[in-house]
N, CA, C and O atoms as CSV, one atom per row, in Angstrom:
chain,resi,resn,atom,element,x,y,z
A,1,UNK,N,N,54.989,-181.109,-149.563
A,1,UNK,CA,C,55.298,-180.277,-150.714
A,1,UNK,C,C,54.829,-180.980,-151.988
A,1,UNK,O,O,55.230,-182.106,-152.282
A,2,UNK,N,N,54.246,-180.509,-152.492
A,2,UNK,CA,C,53.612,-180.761,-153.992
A,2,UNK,C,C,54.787,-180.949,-155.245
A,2,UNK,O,O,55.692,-180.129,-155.402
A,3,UNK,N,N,54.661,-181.827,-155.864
A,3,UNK,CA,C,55.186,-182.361,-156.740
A,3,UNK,C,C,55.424,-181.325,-157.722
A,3,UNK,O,O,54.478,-180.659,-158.146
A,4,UNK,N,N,56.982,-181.074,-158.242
A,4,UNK,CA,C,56.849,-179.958,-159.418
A,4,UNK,C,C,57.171,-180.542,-160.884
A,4,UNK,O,O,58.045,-181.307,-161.290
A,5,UNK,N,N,55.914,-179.745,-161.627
A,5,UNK,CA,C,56.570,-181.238,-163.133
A,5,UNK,C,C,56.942,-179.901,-164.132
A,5,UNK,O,O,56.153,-178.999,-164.415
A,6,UNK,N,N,58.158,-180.001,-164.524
A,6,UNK,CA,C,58.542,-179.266,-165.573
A,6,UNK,C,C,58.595,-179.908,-166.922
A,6,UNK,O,O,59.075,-181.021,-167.135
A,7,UNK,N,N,58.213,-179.342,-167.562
A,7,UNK,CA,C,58.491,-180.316,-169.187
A,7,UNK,C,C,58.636,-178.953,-170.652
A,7,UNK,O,O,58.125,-177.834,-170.687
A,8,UNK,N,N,59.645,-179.741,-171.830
A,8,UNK,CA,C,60.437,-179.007,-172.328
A,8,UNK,C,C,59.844,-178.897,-173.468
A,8,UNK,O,O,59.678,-179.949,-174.084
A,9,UNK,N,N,59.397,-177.733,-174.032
A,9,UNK,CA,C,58.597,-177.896,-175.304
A,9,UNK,C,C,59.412,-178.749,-176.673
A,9,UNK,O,O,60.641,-178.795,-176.734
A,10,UNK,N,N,58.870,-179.135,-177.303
A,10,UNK,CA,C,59.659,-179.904,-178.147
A,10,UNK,C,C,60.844,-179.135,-178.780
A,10,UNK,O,O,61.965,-179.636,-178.855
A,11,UNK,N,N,60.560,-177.951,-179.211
A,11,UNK,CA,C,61.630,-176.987,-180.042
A,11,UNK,C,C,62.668,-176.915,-178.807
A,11,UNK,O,O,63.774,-176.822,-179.338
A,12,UNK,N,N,62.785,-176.915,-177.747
A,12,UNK,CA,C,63.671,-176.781,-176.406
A,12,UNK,C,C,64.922,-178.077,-176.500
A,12,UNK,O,O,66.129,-178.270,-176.649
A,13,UNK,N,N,63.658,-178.728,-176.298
A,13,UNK,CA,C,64.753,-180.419,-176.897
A,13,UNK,C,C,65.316,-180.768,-177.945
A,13,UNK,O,O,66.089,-181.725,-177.936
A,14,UNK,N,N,65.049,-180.069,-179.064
A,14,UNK,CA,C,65.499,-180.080,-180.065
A,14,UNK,C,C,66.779,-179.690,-180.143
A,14,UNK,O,O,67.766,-180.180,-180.691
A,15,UNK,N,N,66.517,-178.294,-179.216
A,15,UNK,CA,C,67.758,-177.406,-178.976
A,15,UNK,C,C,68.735,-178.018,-178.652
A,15,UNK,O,O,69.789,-178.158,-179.272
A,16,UNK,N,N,68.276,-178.609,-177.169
A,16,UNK,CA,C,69.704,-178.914,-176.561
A,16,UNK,C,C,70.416,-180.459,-177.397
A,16,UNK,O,O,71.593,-180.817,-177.366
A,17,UNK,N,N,69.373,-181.075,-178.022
A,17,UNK,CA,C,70.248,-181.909,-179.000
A,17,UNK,C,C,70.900,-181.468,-179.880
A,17,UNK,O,O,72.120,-181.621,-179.825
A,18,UNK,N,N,70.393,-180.879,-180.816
A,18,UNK,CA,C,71.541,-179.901,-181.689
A,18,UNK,C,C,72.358,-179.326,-180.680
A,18,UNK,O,O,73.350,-180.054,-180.718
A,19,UNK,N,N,72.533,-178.586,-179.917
A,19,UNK,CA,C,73.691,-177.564,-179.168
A,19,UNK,C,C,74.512,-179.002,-178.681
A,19,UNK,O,O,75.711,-178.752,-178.808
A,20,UNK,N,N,74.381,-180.022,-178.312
A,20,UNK,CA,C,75.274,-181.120,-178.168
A,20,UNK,C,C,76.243,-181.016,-179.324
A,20,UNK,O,O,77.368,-180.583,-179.077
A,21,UNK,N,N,75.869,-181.433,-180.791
A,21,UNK,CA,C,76.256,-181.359,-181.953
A,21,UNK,C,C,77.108,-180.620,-181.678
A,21,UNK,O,O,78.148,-180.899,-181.083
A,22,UNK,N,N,76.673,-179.298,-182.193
A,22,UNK,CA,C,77.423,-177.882,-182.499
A,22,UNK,C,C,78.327,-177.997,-181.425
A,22,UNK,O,O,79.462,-178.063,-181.897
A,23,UNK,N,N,78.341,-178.048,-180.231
A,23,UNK,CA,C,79.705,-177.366,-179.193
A,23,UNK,C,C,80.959,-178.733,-179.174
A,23,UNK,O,O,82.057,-178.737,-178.619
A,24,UNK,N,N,80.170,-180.014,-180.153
A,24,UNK,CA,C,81.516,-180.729,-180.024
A,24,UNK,C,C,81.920,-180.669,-181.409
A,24,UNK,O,O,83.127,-180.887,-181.513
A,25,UNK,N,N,81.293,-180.431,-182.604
A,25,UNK,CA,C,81.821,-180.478,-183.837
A,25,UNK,C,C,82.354,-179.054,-184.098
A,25,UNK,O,O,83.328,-179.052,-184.851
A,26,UNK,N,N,81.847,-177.513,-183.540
A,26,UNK,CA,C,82.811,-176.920,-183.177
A,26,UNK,C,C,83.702,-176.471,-182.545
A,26,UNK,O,O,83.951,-175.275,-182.394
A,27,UNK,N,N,84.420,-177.606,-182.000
A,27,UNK,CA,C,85.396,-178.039,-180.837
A,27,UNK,C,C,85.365,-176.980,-179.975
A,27,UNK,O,O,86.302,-176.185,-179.919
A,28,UNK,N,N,84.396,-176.886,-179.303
A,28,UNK,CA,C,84.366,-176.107,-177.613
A,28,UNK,C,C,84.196,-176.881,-177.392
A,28,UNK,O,O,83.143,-176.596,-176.822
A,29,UNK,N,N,84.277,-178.023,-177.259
A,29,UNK,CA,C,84.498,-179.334,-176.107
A,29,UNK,C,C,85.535,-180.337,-177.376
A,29,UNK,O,O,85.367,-180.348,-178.595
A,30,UNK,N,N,86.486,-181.024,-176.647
A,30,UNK,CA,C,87.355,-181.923,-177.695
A,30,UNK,C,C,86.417,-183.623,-177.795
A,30,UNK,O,O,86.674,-184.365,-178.744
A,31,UNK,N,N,85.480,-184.007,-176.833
A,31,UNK,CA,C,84.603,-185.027,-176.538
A,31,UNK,C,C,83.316,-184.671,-176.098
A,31,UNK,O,O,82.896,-184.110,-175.086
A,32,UNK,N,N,82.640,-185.272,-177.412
A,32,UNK,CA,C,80.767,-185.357,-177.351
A,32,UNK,C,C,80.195,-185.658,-175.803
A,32,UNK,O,O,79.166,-185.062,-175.481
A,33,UNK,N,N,80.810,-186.542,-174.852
A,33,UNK,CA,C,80.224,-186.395,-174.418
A,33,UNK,C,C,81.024,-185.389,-172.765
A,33,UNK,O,O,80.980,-185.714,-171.578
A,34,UNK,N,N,81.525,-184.432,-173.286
A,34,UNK,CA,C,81.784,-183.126,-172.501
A,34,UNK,C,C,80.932,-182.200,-172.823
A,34,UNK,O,O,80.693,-181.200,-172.147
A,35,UNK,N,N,80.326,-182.555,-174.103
A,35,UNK,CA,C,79.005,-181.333,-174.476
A,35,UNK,C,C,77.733,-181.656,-173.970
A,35,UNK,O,O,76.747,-180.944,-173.779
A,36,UNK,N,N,78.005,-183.340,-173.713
A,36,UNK,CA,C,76.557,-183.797,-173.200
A,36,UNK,C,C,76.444,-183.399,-171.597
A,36,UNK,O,O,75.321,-183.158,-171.155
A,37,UNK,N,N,77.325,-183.344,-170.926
A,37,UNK,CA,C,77.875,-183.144,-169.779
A,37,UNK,C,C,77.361,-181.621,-169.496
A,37,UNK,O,O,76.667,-181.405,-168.503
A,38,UNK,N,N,77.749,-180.477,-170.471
A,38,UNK,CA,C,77.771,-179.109,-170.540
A,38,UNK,C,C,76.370,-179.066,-170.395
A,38,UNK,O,O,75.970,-178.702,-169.289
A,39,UNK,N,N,75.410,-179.389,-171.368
A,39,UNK,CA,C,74.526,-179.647,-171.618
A,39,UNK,C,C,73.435,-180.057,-170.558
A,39,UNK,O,O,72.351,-179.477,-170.501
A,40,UNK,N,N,73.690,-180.806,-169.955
A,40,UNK,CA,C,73.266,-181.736,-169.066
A,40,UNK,C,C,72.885,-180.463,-167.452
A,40,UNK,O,O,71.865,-180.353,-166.772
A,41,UNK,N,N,74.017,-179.841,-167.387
A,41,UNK,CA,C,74.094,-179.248,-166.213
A,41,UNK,C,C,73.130,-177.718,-166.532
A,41,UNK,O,O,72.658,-176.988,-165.660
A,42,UNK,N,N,73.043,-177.557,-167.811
A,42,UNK,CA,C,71.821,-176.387,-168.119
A,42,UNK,C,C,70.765,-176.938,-167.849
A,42,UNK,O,O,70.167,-176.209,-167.057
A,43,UNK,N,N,69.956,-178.204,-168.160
A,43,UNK,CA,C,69.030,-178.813,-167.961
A,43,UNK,C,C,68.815,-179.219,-166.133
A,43,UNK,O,O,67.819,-178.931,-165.469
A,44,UNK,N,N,69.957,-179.888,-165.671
A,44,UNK,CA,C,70.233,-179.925,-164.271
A,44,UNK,C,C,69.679,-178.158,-163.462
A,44,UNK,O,O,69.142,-178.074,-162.357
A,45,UNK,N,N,69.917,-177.278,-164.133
A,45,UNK,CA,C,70.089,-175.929,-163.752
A,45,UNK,C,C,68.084,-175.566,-163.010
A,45,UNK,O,O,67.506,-175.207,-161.984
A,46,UNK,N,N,67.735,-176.106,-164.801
A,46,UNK,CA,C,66.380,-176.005,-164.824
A,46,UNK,C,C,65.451,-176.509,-163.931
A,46,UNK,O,O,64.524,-175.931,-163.365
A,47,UNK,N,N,65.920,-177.986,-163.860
A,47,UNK,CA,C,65.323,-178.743,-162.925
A,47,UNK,C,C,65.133,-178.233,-161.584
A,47,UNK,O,O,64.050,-177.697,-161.351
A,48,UNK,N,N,66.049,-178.310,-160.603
A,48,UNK,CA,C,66.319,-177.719,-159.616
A,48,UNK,C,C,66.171,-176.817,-159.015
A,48,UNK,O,O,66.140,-176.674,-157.793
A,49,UNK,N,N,66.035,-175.933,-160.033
A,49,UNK,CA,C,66.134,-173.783,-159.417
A,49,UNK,C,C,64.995,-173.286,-160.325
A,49,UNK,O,O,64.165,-172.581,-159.750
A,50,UNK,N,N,64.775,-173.549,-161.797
A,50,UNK,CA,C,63.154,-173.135,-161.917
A,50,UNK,C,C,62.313,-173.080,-160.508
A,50,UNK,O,O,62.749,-172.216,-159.748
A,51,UNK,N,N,61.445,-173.661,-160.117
A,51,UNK,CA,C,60.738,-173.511,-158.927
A,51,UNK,C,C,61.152,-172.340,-157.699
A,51,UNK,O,O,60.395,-171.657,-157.009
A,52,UNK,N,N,62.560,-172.397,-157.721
A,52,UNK,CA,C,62.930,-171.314,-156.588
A,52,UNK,C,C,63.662,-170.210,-157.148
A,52,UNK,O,O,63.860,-169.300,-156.343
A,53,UNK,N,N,64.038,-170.069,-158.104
A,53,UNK,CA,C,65.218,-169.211,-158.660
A,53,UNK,C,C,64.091,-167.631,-158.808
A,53,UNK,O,O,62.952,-167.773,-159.254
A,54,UNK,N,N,64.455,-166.636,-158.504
A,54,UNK,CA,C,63.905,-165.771,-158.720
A,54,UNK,C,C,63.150,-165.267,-160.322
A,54,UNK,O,O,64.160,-165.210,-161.024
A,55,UNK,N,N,62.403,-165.028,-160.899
A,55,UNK,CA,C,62.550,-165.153,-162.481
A,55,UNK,C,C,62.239,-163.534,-162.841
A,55,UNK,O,O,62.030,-162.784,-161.888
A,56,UNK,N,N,62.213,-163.107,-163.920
A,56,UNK,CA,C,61.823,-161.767,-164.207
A,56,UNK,C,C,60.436,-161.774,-165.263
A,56,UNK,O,O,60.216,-162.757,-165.970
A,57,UNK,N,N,59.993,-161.177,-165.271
A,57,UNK,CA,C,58.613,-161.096,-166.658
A,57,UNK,C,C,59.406,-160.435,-167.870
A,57,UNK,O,O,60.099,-159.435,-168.059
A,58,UNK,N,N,58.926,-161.548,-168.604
A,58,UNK,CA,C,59.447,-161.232,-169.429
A,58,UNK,C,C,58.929,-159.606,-170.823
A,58,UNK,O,O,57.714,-159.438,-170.919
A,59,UNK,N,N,59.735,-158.741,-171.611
A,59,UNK,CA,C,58.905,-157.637,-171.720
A,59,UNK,C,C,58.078,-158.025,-173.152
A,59,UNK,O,O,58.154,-158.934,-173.980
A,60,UNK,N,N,57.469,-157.136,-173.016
A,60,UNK,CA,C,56.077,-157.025,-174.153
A,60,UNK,C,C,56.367,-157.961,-175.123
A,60,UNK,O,O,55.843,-159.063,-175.291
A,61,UNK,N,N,57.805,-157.088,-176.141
A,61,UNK,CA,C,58.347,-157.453,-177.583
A,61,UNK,C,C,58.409,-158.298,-177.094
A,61,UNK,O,O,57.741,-158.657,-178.064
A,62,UNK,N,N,58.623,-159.732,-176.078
A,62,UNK,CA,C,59.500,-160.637,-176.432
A,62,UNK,C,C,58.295,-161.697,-175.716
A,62,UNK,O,O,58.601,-162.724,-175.110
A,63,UNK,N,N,57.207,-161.329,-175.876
A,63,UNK,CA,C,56.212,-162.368,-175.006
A,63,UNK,C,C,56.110,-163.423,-175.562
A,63,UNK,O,O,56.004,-164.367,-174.779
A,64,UNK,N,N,56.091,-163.781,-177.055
A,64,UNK,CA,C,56.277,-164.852,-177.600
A,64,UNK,C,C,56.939,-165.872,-177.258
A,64,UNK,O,O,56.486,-166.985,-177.525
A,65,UNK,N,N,58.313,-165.714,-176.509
A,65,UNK,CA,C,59.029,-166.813,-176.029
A,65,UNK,C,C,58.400,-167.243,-175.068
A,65,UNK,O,O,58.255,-168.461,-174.966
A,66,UNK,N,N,57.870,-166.392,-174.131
A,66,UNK,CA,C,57.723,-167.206,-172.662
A,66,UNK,C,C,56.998,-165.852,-172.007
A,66,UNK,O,O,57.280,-164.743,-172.461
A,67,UNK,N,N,56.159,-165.988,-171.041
A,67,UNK,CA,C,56.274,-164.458,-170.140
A,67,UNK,C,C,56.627,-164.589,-168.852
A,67,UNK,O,O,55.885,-164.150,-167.973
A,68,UNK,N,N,57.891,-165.253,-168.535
A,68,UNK,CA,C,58.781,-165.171,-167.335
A,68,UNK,C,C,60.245,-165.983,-167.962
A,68,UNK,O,O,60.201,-166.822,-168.861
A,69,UNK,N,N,61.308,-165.601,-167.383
A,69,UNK,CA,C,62.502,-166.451,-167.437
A,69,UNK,C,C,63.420,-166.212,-166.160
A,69,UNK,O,O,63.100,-165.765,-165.058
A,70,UNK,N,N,64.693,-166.654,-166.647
A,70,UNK,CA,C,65.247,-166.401,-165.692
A,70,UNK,C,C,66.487,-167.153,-166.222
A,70,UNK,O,O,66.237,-168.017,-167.063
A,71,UNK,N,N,67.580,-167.004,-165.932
A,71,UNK,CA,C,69.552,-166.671,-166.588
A,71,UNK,C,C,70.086,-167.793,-165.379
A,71,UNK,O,O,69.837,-168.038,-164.199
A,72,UNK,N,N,70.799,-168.198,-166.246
A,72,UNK,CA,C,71.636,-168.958,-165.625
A,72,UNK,C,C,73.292,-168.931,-166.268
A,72,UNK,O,O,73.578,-169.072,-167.457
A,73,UNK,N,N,74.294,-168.702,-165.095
A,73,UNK,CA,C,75.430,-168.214,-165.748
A,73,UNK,C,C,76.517,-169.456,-165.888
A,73,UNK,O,O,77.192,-169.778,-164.911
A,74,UNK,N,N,76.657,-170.182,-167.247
A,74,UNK,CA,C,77.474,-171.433,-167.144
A,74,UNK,C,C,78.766,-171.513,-167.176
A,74,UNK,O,O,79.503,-172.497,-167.119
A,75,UNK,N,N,79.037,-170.165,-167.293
A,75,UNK,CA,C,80.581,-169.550,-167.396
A,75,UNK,C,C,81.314,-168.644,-167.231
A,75,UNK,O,O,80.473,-167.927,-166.689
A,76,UNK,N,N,82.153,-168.072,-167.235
A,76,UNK,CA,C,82.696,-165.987,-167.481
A,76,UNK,C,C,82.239,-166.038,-168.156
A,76,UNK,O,O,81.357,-165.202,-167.957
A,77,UNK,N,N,81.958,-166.758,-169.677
A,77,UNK,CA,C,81.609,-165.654,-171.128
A,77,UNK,C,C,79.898,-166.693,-171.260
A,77,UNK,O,O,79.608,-167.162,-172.361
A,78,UNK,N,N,79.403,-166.811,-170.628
A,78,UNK,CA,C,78.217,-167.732,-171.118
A,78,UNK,C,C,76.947,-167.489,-170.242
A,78,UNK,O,O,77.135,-167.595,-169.030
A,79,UNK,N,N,76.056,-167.273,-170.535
A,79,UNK,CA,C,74.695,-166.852,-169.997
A,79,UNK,C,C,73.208,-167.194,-169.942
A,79,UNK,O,O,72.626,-166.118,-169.811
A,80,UNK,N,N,72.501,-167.992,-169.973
A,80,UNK,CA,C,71.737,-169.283,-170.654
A,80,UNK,C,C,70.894,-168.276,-170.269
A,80,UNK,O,O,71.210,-167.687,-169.235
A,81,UNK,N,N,69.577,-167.816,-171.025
A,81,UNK,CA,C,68.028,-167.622,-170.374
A,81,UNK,C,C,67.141,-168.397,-171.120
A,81,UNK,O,O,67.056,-168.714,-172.306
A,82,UNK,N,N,66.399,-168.650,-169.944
A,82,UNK,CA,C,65.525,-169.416,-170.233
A,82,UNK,C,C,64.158,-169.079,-169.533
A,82,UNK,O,O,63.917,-168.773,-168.365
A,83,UNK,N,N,63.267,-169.248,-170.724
A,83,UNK,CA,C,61.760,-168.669,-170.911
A,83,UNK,C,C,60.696,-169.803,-170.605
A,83,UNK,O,O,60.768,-170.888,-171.182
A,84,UNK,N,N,59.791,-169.542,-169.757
A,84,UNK,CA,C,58.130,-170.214,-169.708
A,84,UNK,C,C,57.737,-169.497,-169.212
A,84,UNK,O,O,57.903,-168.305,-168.955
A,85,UNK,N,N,56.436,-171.144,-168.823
A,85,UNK,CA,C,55.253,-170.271,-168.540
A,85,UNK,C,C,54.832,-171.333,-167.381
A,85,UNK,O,O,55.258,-172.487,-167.412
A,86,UNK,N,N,54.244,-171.011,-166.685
A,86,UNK,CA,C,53.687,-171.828,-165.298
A,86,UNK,C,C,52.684,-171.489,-164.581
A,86,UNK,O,O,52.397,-170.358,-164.189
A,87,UNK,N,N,52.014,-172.693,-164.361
A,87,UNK,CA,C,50.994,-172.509,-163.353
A,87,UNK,C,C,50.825,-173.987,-162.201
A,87,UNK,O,O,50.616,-175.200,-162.199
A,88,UNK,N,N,51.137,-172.622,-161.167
A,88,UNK,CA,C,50.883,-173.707,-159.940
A,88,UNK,C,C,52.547,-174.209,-160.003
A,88,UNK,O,O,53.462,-173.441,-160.299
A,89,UNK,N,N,52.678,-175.294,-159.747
A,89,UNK,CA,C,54.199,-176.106,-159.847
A,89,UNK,C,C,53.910,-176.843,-161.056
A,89,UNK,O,O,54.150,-178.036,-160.872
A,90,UNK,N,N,53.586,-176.656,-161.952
A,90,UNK,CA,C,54.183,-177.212,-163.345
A,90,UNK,C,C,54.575,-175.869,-164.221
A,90,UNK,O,O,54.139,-174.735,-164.027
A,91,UNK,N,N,55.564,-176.313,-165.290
A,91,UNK,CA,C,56.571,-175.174,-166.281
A,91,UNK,C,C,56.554,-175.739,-166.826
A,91,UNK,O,O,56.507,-176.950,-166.612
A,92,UNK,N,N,56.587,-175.074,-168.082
A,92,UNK,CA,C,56.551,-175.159,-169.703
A,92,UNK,C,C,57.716,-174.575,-169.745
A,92,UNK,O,O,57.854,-173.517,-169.130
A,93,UNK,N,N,58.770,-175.117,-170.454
A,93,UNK,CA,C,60.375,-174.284,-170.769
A,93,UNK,C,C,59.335,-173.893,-172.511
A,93,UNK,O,O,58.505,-174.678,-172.969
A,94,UNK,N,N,59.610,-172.893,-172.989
A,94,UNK,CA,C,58.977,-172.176,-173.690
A,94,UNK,C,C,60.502,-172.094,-174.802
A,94,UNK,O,O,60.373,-172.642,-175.896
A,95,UNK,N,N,61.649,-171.531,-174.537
A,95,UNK,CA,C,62.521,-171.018,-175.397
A,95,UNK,C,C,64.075,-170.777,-174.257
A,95,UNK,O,O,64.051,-170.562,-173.045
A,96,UNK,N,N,64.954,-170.870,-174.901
A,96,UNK,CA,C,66.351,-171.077,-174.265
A,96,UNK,C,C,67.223,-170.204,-175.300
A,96,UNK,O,O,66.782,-170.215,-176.450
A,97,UNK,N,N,68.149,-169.607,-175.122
A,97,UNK,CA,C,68.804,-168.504,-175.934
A,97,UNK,C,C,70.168,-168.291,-175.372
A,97,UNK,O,O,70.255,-168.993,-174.364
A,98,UNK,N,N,71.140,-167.707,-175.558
A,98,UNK,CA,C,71.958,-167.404,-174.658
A,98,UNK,C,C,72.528,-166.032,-174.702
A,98,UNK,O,O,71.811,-165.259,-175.339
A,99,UNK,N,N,73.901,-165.361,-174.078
A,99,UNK,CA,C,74.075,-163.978,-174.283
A,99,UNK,C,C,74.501,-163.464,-175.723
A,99,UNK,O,O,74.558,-162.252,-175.931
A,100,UNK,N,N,74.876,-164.622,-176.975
A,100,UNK,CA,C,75.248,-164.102,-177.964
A,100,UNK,C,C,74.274,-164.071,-178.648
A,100,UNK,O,O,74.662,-163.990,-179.814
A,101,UNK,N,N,72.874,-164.093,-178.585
A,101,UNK,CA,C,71.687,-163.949,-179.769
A,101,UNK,C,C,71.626,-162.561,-179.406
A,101,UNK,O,O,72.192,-161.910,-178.528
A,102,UNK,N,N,70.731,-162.251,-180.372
A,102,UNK,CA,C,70.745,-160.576,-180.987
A,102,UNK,C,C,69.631,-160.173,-179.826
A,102,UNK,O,O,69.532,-159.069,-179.291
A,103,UNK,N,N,68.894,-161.234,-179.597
A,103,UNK,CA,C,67.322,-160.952,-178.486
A,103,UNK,C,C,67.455,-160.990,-177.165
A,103,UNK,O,O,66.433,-160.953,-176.480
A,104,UNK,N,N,68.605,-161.063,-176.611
A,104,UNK,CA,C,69.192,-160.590,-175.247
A,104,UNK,C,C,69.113,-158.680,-175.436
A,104,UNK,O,O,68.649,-157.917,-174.590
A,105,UNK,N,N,69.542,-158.397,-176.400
A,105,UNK,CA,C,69.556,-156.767,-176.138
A,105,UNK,C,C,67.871,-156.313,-175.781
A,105,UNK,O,O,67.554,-155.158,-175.495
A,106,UNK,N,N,67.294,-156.993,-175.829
A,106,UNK,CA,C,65.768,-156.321,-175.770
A,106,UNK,C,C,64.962,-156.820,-174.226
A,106,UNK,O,O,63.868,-156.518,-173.749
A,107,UNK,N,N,66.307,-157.897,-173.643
A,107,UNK,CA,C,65.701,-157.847,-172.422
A,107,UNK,C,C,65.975,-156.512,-171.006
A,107,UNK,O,O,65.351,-156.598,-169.947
């Protein structure tokens, strides 16, 4: 089996460093590193199940992010999608969003 290399566009990483920030300074987690943890297991998510996880194409309006993704559910109220692009066994994570942005209604 061929080696799969995923890698995170910089704005992606950016993300999940800020979203560390934000979910412990607005106490959805009482300890930084329970957000790193939270955090950690979206990225864990990616790793792992990108390659096999079923994905959807992504539509027209929204090709800019990515033109495939695919959801990952981190909670009852929480919904991660996440957008690239791939060829062969390497992925580009393109854009990450979750169910409360306004750009879930257009998927």
């Amino acid at each position: 089996m061929e080696k799969v290399n995923i890698i995170l566009h910089p704005s992606v990483t950016a993300f999940f460093e800020e979203l560390i920030t934000v979910l412990y300074e607005k106490n959805y987690f009482g300890f930084e590193s329970d957000a790193q943890a939270y955090v950690r297991k979206i990225y864990d998510f990616i790793e792992y199940n990108l390659p096999i996880f079923p994905y959807k194409k992504t539509p027209e309006n929204l090709l800019s992010l990515g033109s495939k993704y695919i959801f990952y559910k981190a909670n009852q109220n929480t919904t991660w999608y996440i957008f690239f692009e791939n060829s062969e066994n390497r992925y580009l994570i393109t854009f990450i969003t979750n169910n409360y942005s306004e750009i879930i209604q257009f998927l």
